[in-house]
N, C-alpha and C positions, 0 to 999 in steps of 0.2 A: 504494500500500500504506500501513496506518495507520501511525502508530509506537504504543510501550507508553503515551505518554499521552494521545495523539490519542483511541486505543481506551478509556482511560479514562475521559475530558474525555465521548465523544459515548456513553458508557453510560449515564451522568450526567444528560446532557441528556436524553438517550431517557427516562430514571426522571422527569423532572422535578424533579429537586429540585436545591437549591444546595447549595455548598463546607457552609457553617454546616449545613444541617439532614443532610448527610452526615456532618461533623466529630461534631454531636451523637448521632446515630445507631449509630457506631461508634466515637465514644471515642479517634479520632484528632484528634489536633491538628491545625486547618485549615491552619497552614502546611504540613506535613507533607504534607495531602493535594492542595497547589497546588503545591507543587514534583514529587510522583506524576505530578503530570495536566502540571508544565513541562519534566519531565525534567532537575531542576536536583538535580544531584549534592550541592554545595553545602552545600542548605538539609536534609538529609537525615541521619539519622542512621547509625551502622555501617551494613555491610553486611548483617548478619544481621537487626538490628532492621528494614531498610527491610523486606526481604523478608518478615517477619511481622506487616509495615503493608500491603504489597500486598495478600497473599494476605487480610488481612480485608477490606478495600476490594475485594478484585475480586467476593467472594463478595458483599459486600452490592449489587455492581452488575448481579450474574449473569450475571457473564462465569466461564470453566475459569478457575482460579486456577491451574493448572499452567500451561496456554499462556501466562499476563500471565509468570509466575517465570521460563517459559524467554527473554522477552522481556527482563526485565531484566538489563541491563549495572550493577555496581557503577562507577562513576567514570567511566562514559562516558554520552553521549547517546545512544541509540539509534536507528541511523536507518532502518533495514531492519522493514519487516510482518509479519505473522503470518509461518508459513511457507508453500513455494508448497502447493496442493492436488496430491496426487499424482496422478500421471496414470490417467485411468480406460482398461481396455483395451477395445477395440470386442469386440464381442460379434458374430463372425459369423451373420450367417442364414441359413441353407440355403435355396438357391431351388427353390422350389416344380418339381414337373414338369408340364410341359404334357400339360396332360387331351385336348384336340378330338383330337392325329393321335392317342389309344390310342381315345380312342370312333370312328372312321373307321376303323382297322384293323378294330375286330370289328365295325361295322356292314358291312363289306366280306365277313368272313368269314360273316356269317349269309345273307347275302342268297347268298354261291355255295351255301351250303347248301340254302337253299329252293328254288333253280334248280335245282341237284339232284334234289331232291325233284319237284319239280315234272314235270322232264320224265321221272323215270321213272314219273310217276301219270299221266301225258301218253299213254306207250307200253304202259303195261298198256288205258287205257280204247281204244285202238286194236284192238288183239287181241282184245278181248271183241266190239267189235264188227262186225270183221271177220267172226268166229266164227258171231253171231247172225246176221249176210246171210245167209250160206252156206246155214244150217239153211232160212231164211223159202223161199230159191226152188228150192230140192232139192226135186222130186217124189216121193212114198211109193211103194217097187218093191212093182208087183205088182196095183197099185188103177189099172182104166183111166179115163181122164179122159173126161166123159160126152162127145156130141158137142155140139157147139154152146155149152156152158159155157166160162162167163168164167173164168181165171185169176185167182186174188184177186190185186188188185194190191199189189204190195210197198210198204209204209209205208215211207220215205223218212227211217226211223232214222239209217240209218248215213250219210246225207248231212247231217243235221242234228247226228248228233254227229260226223261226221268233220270239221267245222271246228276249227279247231286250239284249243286252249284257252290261253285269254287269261294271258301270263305270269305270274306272282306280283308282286305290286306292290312293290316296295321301300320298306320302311318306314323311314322318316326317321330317320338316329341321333339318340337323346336328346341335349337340350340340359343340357350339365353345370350342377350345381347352382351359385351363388354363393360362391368362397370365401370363407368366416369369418375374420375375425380372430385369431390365436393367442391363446391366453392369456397372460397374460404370468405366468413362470414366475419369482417372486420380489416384493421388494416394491418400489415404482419410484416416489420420491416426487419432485414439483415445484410450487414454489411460485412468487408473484410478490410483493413489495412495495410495498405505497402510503403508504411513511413510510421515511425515514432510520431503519435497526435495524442492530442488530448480531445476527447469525446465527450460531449452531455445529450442525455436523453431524458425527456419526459412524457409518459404516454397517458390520457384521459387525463392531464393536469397532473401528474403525479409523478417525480423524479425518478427512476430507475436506475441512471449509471452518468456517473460524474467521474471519470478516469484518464489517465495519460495509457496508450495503449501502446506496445512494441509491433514490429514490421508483421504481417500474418497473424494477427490476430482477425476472428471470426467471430460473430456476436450474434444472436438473434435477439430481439425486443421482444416483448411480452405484447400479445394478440391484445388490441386496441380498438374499442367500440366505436370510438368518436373521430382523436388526432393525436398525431405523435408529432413531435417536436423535436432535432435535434442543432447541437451545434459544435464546431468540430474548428480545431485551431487554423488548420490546414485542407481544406475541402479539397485539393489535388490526390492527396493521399487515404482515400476513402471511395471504396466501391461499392454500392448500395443498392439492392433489391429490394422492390415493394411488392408482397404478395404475388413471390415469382414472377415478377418482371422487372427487366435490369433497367434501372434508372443512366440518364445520360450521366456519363462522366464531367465533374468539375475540376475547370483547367488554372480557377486564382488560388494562388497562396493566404490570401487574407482572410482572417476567419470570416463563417459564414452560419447562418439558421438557416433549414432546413425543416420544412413543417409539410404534414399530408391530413386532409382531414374528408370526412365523408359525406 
């Protein structure tokens, strides 16, 4: 964890510039601003005056000038970091329900139904042509059959359709589609660093990370209902994803806010 002038000292360095063209820039005495950045009690004025040297110093380094105030101790050294980031709570997911045994139930249920269907289209076409034999080899009462004439011979219908007809094919349950990705329901920012920066973040109004971060450092924020806020000493040296999608690259050195909201 930094201390109040470590975080100082490497804002500084992040800005490029030296003690002298900060002293000159804001009008503080460079001793003033090297006992800031040594944490040397000492060399500092009252208590009240140090704290309204901070707060211009922090602003010109763009860093929260609140967070540097709560960092200073009057007549001590301080040796404790920012504060910790509070803890982000897991976000349960609901698991999904398995799709194949509901599409097997009802590919099950359709198929007894066609089988159904089927044998009783089965047993009607039985009937009808039982019905039709019957009629073909009944002789007409009353008409005598000449002598010596042929019989018409029976057309061999009802052997040709009394083979049993061919089940219903079962047709293959569909293949469920692909599930999609959810959307992600809020805003969900993550970045990486390719330079020592100093980063602040705060999501739904609420600070989460106030840190000096080394080269390849990786970060995701906490899933945000409303806006997220961030500010960063060095916006060149920060790569930034919003809700999987790559934010354009920033090309100035001078610090920079950085806010998305919904």
């Amino acid at each position: 964890m930094w201390t109040l002038g470590e975080t100082l000292r490497q804002a500084r360095l992040d800005k490029g510039v030296s003690l002298a063209d900060a002293a000159r820039e804001t009008r503080i005495r460079r001793a003033y601003l090297e006992a800031l950045e040594s944490e040397d009690p000492a060399a500092l004025p009252a208590a009240v005056y140090t704290r309204g040297l901070l707060k211009t110093y922090a602003e010109y380094l763009g860093l929260n000038a609140q967070s540097m105030l709560d960092l200073y101790q009057p007549g001590a050294r301080r040796e404790t970091g920012p504060p910790l980031r509070a803890a982000v709570p897991r976000v349960a997911i609901p698991r999904q329900i398995p799709i194949r045994p509901v599409l097997y139930g009802i590919g099950g249920i359709v198929f007894i139904v066609l089988l159904g269907f089927g044998w009783n289209l089965y047993q009607d076409v039985q009937q009808s042509l039982r019905a039709a034999d019957s009629t073909a080899i009944r002789p007409r009462q009353g008409t005598p059959t000449p002598t010596g004439a042929r019989l018409p011979t029976a057309i061999p219908v009802a052997l040709a359709a009394a083979s049993p007809s061919p089940s219903p094919t079962q047709e293959p349950p569909p293949t469920p589609a692909p599930t999609s990705t959810p959307p992600i329901d809020g805003i969900l920012v993550e970045f990486r660093t390719s330079g020592r920066v100093y980063v602040e973040a705060a999501v739904d109004g609420k600070q989460v990370l106030a840190e000096t971060l080394a080269p390849g450092t990786q970060r995701s924020l906490p899933l945000a209902s409303s806006n997220v806020i961030m500010r960063v000493s060095n916006p060149s040296l920060v790569d930034v994803t919003v809700n999987n999608v790559h934010q354009d690259p920033q090309t100035g050195t001078n610090p920079m806010e950085l806010s998305w909201r919904r």
